[in-house]
mmCIF file of the N, C-alpha and C atoms, coordinates in Angstrom:
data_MODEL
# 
_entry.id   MODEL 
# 
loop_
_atom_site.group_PDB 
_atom_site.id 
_atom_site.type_symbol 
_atom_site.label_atom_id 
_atom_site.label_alt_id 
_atom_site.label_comp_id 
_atom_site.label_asym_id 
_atom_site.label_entity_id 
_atom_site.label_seq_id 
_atom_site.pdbx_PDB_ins_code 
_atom_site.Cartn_x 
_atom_site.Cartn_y 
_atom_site.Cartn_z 
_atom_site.occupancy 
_atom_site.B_iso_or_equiv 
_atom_site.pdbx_formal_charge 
_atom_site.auth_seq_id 
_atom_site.auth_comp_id 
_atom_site.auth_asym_id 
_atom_site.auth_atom_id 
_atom_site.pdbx_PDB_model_num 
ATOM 1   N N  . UNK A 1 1  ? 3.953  -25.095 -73.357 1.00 0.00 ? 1  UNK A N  1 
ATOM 2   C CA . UNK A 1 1  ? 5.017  -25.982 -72.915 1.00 0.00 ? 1  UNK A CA 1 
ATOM 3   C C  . UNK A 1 1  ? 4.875  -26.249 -71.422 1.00 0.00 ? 1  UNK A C  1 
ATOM 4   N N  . UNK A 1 2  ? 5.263  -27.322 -70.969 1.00 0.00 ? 2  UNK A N  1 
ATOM 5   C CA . UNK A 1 2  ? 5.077  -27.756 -69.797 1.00 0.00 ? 2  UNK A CA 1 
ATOM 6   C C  . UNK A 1 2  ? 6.154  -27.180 -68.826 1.00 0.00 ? 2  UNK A C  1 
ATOM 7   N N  . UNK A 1 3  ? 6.429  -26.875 -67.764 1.00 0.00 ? 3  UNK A N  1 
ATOM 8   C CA . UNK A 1 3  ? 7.132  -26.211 -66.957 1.00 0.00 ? 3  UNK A CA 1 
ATOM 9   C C  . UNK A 1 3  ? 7.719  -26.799 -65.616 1.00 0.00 ? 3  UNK A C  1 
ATOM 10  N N  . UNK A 1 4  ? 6.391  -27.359 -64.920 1.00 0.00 ? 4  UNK A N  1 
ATOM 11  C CA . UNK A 1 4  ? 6.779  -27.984 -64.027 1.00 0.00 ? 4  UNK A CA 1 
ATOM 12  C C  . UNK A 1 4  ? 7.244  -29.257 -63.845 1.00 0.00 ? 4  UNK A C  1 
ATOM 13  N N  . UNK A 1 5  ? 8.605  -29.655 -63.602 1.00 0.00 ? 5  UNK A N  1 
ATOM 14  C CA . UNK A 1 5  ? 9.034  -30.866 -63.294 1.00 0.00 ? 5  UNK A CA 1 
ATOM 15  C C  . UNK A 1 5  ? 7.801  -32.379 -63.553 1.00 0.00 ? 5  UNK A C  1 
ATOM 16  N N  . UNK A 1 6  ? 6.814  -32.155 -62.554 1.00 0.00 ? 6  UNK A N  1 
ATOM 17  C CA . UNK A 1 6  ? 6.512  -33.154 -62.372 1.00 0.00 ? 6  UNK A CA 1 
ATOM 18  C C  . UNK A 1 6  ? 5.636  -33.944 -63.543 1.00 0.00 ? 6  UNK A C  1 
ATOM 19  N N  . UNK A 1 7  ? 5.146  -32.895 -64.312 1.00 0.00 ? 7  UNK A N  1 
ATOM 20  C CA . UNK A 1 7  ? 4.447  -32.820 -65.364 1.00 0.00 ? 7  UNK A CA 1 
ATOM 21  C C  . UNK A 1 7  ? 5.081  -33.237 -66.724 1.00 0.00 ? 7  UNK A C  1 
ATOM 22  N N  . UNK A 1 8  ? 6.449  -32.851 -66.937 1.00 0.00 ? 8  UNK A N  1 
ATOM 23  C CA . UNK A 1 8  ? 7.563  -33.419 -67.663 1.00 0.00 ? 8  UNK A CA 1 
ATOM 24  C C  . UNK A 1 8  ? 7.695  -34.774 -67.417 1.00 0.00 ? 8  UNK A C  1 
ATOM 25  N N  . UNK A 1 9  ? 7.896  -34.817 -66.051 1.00 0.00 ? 9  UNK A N  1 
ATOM 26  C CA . UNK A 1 9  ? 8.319  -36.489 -66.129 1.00 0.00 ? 9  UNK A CA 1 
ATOM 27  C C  . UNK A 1 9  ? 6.679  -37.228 -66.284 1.00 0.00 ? 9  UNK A C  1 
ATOM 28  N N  . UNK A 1 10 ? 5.782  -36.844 -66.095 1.00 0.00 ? 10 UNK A N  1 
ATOM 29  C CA . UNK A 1 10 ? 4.311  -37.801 -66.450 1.00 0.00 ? 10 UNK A CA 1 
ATOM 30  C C  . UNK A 1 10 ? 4.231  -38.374 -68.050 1.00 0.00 ? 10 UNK A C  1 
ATOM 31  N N  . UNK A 1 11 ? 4.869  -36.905 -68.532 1.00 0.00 ? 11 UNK A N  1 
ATOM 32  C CA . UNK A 1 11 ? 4.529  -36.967 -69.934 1.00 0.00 ? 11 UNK A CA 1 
ATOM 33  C C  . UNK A 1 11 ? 5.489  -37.994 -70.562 1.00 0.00 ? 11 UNK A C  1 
ATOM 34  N N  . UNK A 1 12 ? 6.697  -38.087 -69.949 1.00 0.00 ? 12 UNK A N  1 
ATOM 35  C CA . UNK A 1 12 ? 8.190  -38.592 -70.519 1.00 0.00 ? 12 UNK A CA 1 
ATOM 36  C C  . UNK A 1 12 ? 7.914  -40.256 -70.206 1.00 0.00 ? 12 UNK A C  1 
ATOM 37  N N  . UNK A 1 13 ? 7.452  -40.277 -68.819 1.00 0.00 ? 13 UNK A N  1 
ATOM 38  C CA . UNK A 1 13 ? 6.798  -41.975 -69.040 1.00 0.00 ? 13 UNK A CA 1 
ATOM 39  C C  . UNK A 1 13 ? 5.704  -42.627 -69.547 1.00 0.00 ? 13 UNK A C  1 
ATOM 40  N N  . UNK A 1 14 ? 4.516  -41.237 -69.564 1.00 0.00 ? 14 UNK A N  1 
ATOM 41  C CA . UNK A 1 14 ? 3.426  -41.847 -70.527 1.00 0.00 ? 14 UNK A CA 1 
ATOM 42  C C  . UNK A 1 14 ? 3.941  -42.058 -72.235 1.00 0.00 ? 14 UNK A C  1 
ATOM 43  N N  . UNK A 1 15 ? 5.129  -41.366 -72.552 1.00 0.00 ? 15 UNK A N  1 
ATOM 44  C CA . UNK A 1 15 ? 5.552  -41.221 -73.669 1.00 0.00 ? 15 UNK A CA 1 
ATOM 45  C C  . UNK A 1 15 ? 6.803  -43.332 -74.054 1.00 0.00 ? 15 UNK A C  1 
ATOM 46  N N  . UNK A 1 16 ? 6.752  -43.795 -72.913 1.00 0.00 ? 16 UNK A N  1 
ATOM 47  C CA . UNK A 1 16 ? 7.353  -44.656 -72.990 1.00 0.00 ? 16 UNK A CA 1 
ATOM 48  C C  . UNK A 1 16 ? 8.795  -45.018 -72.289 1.00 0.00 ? 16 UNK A C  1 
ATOM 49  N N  . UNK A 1 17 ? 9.193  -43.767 -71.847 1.00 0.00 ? 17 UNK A N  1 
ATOM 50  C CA . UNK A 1 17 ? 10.710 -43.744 -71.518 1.00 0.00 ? 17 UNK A CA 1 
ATOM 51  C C  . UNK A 1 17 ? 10.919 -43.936 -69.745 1.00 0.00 ? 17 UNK A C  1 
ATOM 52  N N  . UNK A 1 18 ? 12.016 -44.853 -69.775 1.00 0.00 ? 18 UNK A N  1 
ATOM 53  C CA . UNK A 1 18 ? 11.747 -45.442 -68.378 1.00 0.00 ? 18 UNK A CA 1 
ATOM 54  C C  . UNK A 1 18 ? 13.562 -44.790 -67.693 1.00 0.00 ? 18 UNK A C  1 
ATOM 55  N N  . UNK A 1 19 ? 12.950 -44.654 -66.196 1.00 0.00 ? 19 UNK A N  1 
ATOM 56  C CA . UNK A 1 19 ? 13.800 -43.745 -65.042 1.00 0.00 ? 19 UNK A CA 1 
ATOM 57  C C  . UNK A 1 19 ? 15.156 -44.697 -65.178 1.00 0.00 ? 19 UNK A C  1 
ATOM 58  N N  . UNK A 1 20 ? 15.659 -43.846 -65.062 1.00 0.00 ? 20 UNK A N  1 
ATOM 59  C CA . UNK A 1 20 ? 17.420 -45.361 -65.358 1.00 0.00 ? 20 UNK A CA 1 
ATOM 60  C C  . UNK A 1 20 ? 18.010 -44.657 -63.621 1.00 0.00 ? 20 UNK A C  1 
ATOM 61  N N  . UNK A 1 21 ? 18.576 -44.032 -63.698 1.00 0.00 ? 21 UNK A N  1 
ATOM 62  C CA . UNK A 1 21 ? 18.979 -43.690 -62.382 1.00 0.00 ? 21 UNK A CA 1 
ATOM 63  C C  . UNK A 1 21 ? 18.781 -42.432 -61.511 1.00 0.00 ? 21 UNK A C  1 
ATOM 64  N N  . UNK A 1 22 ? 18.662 -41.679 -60.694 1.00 0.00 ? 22 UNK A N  1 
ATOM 65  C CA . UNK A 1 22 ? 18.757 -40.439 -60.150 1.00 0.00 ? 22 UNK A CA 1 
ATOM 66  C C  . UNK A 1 22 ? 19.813 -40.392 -59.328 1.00 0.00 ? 22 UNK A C  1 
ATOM 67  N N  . UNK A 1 23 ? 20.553 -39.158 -59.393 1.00 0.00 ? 23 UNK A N  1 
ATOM 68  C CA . UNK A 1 23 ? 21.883 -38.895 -58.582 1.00 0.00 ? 23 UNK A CA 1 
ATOM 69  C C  . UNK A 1 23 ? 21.553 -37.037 -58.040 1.00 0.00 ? 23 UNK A C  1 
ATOM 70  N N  . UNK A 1 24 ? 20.830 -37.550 -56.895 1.00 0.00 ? 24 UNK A N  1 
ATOM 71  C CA . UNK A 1 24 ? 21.257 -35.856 -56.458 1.00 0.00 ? 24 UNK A CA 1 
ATOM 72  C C  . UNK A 1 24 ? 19.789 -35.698 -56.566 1.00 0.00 ? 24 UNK A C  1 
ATOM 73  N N  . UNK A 1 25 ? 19.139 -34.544 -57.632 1.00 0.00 ? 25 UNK A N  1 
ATOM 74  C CA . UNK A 1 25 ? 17.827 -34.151 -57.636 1.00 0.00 ? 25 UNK A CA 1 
ATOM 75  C C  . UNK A 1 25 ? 17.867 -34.345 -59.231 1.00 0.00 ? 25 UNK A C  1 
ATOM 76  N N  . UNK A 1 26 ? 18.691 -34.680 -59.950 1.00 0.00 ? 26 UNK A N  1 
ATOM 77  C CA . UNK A 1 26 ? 18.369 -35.078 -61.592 1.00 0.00 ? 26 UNK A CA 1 
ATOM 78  C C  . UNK A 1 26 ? 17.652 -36.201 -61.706 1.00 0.00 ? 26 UNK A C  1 
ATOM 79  N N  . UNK A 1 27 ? 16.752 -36.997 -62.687 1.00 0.00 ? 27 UNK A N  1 
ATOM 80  C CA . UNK A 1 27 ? 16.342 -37.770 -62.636 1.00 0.00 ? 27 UNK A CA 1 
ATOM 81  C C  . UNK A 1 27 ? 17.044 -37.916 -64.427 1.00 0.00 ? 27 UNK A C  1 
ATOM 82  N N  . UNK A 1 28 ? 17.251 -38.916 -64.500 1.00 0.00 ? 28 UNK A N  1 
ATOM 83  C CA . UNK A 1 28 ? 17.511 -39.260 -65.566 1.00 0.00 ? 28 UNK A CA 1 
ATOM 84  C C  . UNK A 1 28 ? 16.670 -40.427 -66.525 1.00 0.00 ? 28 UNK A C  1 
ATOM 85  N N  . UNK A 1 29 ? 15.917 -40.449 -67.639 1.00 0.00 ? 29 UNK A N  1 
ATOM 86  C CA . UNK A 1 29 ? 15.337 -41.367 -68.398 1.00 0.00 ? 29 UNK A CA 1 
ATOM 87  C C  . UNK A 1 29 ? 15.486 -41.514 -69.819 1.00 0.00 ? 29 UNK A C  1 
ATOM 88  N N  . UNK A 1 30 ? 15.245 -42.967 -69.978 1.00 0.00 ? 30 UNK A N  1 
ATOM 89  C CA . UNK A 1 30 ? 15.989 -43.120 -71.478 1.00 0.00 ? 30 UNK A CA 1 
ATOM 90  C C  . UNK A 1 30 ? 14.793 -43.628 -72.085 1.00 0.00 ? 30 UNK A C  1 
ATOM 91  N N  . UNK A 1 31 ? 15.078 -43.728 -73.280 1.00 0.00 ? 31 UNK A N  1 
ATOM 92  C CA . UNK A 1 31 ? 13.926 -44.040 -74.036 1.00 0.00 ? 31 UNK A CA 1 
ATOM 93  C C  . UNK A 1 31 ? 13.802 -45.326 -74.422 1.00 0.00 ? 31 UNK A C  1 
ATOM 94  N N  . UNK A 1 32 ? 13.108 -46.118 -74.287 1.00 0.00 ? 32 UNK A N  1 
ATOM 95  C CA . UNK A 1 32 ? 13.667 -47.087 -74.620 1.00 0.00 ? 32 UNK A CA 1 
ATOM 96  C C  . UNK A 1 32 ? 12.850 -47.633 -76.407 1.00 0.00 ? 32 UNK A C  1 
ATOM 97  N N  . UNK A 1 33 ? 12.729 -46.707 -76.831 1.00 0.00 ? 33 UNK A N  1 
ATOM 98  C CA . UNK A 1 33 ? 12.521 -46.505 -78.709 1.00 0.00 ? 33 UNK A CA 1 
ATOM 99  C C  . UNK A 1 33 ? 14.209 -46.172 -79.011 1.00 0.00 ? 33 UNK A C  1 
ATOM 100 N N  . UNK A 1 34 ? 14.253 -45.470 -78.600 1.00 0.00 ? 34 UNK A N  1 
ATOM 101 C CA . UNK A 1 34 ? 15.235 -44.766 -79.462 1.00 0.00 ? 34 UNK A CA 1 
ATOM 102 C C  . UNK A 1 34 ? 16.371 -44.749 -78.638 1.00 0.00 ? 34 UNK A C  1 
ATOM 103 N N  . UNK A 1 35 ? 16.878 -44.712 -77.534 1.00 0.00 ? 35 UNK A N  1 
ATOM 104 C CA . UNK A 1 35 ? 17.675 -44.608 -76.673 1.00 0.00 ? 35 UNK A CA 1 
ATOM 105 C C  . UNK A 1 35 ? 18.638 -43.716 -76.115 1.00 0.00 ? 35 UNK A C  1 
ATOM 106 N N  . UNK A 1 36 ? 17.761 -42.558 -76.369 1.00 0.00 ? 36 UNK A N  1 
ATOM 107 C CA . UNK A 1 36 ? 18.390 -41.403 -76.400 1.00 0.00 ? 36 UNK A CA 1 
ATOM 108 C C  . UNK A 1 36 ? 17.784 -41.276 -74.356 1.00 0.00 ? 36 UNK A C  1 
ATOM 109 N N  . UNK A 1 37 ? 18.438 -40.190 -73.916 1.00 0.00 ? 37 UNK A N  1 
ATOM 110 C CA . UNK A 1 37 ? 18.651 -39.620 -72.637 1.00 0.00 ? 37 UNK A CA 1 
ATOM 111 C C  . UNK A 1 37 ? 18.484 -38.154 -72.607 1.00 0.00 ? 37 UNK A C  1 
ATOM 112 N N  . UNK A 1 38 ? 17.225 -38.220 -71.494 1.00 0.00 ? 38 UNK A N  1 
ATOM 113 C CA . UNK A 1 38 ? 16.878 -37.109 -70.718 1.00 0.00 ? 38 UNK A CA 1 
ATOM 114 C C  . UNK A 1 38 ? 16.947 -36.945 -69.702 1.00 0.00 ? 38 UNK A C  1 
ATOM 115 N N  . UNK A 1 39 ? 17.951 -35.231 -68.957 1.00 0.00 ? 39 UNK A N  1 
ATOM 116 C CA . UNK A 1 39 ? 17.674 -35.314 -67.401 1.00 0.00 ? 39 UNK A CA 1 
ATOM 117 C C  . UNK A 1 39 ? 16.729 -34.122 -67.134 1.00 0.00 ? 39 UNK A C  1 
ATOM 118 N N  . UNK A 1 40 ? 15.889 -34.508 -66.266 1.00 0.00 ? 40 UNK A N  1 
ATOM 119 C CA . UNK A 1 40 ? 14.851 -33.751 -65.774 1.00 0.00 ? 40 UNK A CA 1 
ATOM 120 C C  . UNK A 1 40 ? 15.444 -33.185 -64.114 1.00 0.00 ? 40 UNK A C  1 
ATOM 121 N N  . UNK A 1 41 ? 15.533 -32.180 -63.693 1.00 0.00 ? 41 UNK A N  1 
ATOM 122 C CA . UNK A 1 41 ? 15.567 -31.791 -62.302 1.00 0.00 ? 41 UNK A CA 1 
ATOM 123 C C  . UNK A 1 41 ? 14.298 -32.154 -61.987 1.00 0.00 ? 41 UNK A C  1 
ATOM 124 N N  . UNK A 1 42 ? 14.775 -33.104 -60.494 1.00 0.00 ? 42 UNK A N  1 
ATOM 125 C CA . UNK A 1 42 ? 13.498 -33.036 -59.464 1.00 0.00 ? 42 UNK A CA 1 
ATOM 126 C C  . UNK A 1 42 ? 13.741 -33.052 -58.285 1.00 0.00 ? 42 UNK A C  1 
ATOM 127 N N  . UNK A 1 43 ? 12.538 -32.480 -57.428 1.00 0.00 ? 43 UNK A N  1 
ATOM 128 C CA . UNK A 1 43 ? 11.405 -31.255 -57.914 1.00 0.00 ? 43 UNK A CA 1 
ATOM 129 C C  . UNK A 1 43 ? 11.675 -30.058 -57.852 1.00 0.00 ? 43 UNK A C  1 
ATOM 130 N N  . UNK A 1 44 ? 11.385 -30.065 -59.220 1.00 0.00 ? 44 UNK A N  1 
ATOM 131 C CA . UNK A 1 44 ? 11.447 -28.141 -59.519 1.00 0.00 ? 44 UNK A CA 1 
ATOM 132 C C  . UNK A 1 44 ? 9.899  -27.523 -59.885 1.00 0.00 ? 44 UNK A C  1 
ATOM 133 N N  . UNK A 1 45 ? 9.508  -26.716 -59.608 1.00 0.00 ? 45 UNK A N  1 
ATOM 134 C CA . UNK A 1 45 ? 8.245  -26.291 -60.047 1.00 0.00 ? 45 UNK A CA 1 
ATOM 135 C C  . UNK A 1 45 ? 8.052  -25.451 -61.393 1.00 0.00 ? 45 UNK A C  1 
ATOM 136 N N  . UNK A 1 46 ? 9.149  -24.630 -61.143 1.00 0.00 ? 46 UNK A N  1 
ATOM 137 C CA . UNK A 1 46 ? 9.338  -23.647 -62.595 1.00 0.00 ? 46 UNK A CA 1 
ATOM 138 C C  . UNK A 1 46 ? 10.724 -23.883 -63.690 1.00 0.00 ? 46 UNK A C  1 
ATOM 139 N N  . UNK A 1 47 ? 10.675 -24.966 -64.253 1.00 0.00 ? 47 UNK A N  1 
ATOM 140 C CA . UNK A 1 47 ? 11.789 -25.421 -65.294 1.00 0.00 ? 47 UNK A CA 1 
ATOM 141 C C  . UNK A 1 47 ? 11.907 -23.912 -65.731 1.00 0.00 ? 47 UNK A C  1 
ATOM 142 N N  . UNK A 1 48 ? 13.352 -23.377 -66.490 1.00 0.00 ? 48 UNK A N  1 
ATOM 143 C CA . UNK A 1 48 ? 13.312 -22.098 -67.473 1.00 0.00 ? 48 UNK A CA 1 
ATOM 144 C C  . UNK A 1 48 ? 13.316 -23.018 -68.661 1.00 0.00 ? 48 UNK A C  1 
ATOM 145 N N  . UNK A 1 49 ? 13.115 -21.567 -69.233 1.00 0.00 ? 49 UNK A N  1 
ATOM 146 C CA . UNK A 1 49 ? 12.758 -22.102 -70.871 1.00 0.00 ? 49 UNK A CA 1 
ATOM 147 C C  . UNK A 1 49 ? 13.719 -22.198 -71.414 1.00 0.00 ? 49 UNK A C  1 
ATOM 148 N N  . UNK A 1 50 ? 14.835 -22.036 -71.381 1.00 0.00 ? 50 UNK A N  1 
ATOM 149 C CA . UNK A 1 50 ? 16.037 -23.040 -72.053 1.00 0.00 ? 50 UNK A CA 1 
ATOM 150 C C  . UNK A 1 50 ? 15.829 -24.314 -71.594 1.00 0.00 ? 50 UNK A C  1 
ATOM 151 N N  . UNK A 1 51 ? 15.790 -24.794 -70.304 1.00 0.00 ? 51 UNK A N  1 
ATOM 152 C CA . UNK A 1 51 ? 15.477 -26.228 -69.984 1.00 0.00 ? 51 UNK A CA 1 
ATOM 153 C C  . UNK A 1 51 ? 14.996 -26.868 -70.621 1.00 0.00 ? 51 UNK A C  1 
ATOM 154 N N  . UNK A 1 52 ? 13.490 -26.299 -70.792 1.00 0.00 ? 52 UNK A N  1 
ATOM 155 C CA . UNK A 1 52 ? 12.573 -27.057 -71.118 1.00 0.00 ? 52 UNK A CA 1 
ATOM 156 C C  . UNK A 1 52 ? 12.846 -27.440 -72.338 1.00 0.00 ? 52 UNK A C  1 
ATOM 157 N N  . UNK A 1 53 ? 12.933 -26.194 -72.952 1.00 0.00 ? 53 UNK A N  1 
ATOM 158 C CA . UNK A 1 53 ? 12.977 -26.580 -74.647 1.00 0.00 ? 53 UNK A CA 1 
ATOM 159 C C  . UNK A 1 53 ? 14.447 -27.409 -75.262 1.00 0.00 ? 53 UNK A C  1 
ATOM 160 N N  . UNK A 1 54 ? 15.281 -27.654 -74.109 1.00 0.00 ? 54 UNK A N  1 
ATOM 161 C CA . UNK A 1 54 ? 16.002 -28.821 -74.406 1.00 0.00 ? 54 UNK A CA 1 
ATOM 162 C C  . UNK A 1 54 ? 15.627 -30.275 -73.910 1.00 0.00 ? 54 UNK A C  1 
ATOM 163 N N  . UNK A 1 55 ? 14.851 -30.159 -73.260 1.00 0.00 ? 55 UNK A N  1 
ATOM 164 C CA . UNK A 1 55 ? 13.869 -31.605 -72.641 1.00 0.00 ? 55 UNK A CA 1 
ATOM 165 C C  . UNK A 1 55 ? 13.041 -31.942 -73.682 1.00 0.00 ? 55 UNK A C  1 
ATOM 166 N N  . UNK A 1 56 ? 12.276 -30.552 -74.280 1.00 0.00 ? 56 UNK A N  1 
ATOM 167 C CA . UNK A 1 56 ? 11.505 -30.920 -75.238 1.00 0.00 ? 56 UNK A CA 1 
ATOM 168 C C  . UNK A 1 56 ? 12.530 -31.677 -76.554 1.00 0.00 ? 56 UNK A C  1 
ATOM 169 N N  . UNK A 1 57 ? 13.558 -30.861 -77.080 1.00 0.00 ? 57 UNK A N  1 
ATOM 170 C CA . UNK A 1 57 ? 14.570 -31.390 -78.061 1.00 0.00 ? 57 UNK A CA 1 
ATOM 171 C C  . UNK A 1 57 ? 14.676 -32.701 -78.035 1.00 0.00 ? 57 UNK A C  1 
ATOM 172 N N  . UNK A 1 58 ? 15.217 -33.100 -76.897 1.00 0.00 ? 58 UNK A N  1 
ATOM 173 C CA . UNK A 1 58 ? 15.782 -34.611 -76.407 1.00 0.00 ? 58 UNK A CA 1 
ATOM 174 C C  . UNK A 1 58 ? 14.691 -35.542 -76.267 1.00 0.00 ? 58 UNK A C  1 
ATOM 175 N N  . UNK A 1 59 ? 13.900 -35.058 -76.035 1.00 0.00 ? 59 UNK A N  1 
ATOM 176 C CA . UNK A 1 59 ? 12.371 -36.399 -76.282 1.00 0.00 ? 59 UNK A CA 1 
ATOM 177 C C  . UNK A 1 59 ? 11.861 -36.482 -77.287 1.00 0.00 ? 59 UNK A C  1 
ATOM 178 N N  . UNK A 1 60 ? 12.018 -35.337 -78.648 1.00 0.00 ? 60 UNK A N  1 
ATOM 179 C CA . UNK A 1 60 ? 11.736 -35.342 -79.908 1.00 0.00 ? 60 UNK A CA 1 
ATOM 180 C C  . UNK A 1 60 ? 10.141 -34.648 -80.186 1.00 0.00 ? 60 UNK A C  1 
ATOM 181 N N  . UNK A 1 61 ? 9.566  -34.188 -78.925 1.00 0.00 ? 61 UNK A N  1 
ATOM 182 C CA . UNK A 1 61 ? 8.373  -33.185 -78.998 1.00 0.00 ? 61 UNK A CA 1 
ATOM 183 C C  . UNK A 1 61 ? 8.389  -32.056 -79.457 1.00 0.00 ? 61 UNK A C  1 
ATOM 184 N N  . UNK A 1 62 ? 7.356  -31.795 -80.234 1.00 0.00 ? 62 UNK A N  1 
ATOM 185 C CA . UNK A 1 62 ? 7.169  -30.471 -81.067 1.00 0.00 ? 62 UNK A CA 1 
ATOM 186 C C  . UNK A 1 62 ? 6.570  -29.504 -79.626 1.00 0.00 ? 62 UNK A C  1 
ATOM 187 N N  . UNK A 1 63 ? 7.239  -28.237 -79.628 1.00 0.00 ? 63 UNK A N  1 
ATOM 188 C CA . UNK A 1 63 ? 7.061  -27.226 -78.703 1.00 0.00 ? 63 UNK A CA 1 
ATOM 189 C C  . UNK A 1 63 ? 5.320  -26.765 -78.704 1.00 0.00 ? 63 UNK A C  1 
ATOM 190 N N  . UNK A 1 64 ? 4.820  -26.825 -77.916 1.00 0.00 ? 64 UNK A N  1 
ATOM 191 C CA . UNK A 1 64 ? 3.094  -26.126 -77.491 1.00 0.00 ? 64 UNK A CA 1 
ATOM 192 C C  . UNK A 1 64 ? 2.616  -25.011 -78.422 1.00 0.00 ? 64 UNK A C  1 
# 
């Protein structure tokens, strides 16, 4: 599973889903398939693994 912030969000726009707003250090992106919403903290280097594996949930990726 991916961990670091920045790497999440590479994957989340190569995956199709585009940045809608950031407030603070969240970045927020929606999908624009499905239209569901993900917030990513940025920059963080070490997401925890509850995070992640709700980033993973919300983008619909099967865990590593």
């Amino acid at each position: 599973m991916l961990t670091n912030s920045r790497d999440v969000i590479r994957r989340l726009e190569r995956d199709g889903w585009t940045l809608v707003r950031v407030t603070g250090s969240h970045h927020v992106f929606k999908s624009t398939i499905s239209g569901k919403t993900v917030v990513v903290p940025h920059p963080k280097k070490d997401l925890g693994k509850g995070l992640v594996r709700a980033i993973y949930k919300g983008a619909g990726w099967k865990p590593d």
